[in-house]
N, C-alpha and C positions, 0 to 999 in steps of 0.2 A: 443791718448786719453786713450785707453785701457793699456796702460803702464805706463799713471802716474796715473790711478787707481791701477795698481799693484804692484807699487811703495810706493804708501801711504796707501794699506792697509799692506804691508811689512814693513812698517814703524810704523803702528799700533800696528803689531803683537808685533814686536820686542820692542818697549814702555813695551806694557803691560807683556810680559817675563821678559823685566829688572825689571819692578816694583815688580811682583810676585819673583823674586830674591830677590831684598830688601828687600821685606817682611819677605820672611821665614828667609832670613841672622837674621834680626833682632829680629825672634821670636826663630832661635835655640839659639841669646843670653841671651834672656829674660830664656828659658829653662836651659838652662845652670846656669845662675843665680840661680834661682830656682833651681836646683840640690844641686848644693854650698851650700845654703839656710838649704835646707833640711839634707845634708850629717852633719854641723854644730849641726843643732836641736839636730840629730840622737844620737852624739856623744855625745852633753851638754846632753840627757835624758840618756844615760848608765852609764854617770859619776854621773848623780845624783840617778839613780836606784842602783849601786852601795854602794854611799853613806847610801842610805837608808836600804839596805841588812845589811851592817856594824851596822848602830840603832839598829836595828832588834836582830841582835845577843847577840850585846852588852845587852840591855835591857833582852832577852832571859837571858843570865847568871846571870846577874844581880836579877831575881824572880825568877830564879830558886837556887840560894843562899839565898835569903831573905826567900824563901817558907823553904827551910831544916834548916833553923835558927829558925821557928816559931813553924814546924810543931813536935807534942810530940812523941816522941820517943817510938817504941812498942817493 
């Protein structure tokens, strides 16, 4: 009797190990995921902070021509 309590709570164990495996297998995919996710994001916001540094300059020379165009000569 004592032995196939020891059996099926060994049996239990082992369930609930495999389960708690599945679990985490599944959640470092979901992480992983989410990495990806984020590495993406990362890269599309420097390309577009890029971009916007580029505006920036541009427009910069652009009134800074316009301003020595206007402004009266001393």
């Amino acid at each position: 009797m004592e032995g196939l309590l020891i059996g099926l709570l060994a049996t239990a164990l082992f369930t609930v190990i495999g389960l708690l495996g599945t679990a985490l297998f599944q959640l470092r995919g979901r992480i992983d995921a989410t990495n990806d996710r984020v590495t993406d994001l990362g890269a599309d916001m420097n390309q577009r902070l890029g971009e916007v540094v580029t505006e920036m300059a541009t427009l910069t020379a652009r009134f800074g021509a316009h301003r020595e165009q206007h402004e009266p000569s001393v």
